[in-house]
VMD Tcl script that draws the C-alpha trace (Angstrom):
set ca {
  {5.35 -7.35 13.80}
  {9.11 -7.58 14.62}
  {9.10 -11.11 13.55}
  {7.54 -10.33 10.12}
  {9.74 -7.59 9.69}
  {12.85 -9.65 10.41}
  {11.10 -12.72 7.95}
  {11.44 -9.87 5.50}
  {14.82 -8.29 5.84}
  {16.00 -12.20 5.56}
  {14.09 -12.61 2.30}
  {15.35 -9.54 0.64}
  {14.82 -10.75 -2.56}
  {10.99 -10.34 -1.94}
  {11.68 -6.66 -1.25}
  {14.16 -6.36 -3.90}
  {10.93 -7.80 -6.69}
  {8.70 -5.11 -5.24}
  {11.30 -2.29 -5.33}
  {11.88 -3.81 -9.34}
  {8.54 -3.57 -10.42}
  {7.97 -0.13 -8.89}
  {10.63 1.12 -11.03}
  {9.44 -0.56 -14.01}
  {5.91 0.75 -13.81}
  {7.61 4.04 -13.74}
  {10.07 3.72 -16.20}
  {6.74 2.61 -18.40}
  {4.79 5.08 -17.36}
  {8.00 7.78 -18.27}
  {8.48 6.34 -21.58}
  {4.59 6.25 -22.48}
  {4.05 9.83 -21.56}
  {7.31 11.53 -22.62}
  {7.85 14.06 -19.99}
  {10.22 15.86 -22.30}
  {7.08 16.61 -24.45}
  {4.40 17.13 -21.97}
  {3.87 18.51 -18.23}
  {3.21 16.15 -16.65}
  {2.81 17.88 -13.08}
  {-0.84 18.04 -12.91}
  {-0.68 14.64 -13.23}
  {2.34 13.64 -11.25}
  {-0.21 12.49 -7.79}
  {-2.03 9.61 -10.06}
  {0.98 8.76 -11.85}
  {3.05 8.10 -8.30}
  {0.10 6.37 -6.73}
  {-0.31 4.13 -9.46}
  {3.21 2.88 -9.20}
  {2.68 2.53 -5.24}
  {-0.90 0.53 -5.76}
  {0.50 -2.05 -7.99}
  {3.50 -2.55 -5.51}
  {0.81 -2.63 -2.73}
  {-1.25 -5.56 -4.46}
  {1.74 -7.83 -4.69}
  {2.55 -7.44 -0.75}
  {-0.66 -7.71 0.00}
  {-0.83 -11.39 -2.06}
  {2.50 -12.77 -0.96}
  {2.44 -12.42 2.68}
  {-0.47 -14.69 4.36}
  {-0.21 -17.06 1.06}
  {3.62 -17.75 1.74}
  {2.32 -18.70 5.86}
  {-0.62 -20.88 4.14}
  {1.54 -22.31 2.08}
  {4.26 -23.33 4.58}
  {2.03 -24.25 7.07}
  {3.36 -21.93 9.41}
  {-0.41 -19.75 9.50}
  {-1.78 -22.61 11.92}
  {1.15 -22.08 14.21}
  {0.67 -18.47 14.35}
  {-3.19 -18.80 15.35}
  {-2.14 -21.35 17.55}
  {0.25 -18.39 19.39}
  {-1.57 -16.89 23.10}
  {-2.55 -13.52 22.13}
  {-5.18 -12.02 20.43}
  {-6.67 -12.26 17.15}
  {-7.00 -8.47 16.60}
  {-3.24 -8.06 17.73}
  {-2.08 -10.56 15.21}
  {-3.72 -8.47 12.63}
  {-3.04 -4.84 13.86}
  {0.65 -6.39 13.67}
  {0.39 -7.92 10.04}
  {-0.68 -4.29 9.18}
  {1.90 -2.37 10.91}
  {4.24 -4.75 9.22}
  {3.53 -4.59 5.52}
  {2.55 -0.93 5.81}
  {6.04 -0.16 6.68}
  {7.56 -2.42 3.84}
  {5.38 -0.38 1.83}
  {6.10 3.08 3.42}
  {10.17 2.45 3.13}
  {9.17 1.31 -0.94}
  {7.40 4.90 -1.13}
  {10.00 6.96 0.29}
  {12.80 5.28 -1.42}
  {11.19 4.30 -4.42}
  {8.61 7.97 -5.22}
  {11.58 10.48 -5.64}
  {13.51 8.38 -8.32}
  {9.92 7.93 -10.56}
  {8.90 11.60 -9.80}
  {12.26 12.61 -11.41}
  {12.15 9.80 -14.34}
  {8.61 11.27 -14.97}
  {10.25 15.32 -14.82}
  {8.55 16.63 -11.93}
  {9.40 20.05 -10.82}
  {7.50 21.90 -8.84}
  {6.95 23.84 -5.39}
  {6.55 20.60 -2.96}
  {4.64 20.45 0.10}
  {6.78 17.78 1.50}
  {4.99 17.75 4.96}
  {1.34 17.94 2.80}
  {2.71 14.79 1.14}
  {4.16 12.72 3.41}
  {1.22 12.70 5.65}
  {-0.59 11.60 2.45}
  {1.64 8.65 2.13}
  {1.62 7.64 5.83}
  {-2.47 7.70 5.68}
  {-3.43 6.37 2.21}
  {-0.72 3.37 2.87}
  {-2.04 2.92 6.29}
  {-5.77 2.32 4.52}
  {-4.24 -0.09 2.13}
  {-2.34 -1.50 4.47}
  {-5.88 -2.40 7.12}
  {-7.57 -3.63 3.93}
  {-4.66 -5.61 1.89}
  {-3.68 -7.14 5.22}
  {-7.47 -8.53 6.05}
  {-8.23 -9.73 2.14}
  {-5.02 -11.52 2.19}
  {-5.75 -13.48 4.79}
  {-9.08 -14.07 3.41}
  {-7.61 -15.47 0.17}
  {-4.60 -16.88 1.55}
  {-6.09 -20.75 0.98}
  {-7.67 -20.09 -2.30}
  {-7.04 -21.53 -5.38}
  {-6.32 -18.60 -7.68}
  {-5.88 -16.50 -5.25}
  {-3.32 -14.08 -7.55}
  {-6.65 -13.00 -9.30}
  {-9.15 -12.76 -6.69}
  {-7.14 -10.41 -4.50}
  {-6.57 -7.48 -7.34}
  {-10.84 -8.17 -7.74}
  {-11.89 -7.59 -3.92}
  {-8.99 -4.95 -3.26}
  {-9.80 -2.47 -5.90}
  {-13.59 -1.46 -4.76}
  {-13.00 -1.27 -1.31}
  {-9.77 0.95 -1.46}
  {-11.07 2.96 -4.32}
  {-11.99 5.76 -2.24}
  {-8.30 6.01 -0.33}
  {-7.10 5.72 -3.51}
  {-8.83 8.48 -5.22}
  {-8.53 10.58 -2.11}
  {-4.75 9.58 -1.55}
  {-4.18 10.96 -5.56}
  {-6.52 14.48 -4.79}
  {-3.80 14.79 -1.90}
  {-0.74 13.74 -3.42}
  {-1.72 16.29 -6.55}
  {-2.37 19.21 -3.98}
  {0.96 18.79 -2.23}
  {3.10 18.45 -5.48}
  {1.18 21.32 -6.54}
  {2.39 23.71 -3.20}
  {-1.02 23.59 -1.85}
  {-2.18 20.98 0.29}
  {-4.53 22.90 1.87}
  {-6.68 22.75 -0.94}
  {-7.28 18.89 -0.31}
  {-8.30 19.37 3.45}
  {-11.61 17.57 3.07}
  {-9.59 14.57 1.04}
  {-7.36 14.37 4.35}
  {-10.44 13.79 6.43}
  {-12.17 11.68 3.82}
  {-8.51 9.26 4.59}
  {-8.48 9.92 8.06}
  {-11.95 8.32 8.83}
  {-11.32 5.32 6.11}
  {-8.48 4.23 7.93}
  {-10.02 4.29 11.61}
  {-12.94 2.74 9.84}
  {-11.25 -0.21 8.30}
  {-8.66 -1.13 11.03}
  {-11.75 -1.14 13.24}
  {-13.39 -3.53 11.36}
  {-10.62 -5.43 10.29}
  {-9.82 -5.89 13.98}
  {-12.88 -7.05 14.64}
  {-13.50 -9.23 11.74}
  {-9.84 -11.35 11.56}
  {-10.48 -13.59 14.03}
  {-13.52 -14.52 12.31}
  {-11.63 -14.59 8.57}
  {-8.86 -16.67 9.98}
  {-11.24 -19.47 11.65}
  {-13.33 -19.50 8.31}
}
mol new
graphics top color blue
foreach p $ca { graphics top sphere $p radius 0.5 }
foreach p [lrange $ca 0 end-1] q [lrange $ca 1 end] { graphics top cylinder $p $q radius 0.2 }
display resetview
């Protein structure tokens, strides 16, 4: 994990694309909507999350698919540890690129989008840490599964969306309750996010080895 993280910091020009393209999905989304016509509050959960997910998708592509493409994926199966710690790292890794993209990154499109509202700032940054922690278990086990396949850029999008539907839609219900002041009305939604991630870095753990042997 410290390693990756490092790779990254190096190669800030990778960050520096994702960090672009969140802003531009804002600025899109700011421009398409016109929050100087509408409220857009009620909507302000989806609209962040959507940013976020797109951002997500492209770290979730680039990082095993840069090590396949290098080579440098044998020598880290080769290393003596285990398979499920290799992963559990890869997912600590890219979901704290991801995190530090939200927290930077979701203030500057709430405000280009004219939120303003009674936040729940503890409601919603528990929503960020566990819906990026279940794309993070999932992104981090399909890229490795698509790492060495041709069109690879296409499949991943295709296999990510239906199995992180469901920490998507809960991450938005959640995100939406906590902008609104009232995260407690999304208490199941928290539980529904709780069990998807335990579920899914439980199997990814389980299933890398297996993925990366393929």
């Amino acid at each position: 994990m410290e390693l990756d993280l490092r790779q990254e910091w190096r190669r800030r020009e990778g960050l520096a694309n994702l960090a672009t393209f969140v802003l531009l999905v804002g600025l899109a989304l700011a421009f398409a909507l016109d929050p100087g016509r509408h409220d857009l509050s009620p909507l302000m959960g989806g609209l962040v999350w959507v940013a976020f997910y797109f951002a997500a998708v492209l770290l979730f592509g680039r990082g095993f698919a840069r090590d396949a493409d290098r080579g440098t994926l044998d020598g880290l199966l080769l290393a003596p540890a285990d398979r499920s710690a290799l992963y559990l790292a890869r997912v600590v890794s890219q979901g704290v690129q991801l995190l530090a993209l939200e927290l930077v990154l979701g203030p500057v499109v709430m405000a280009w989008l004219g939120f303003q509202g009674p936040v729940r700032w503890d409601g919603f940054l528990l929503v960020l840490g566990l819906g990026t922690a279940g794309l993070a278990a999932v992104g981090t086990l399909l890229g490795a599964l698509t790492a060495a396949v041709r069109g690879r850029e296409a499949l991943l999008p295709v296999l990510l969306f239906p199995l992180t539907a469901p920490v998507l839609l809960a991450s938005v219900q959640v995100a939406g309750a906590a902008l609104s002041g009232a995260p407690e009305q999304a208490a199941l939604w928290f539980r529904v996010l709780a069990v998807y991630d335990t579920m899914f870095l439980v199997a990814g753990a389980l299933l890398f080895d297996y993925v990366v042997a393929r």
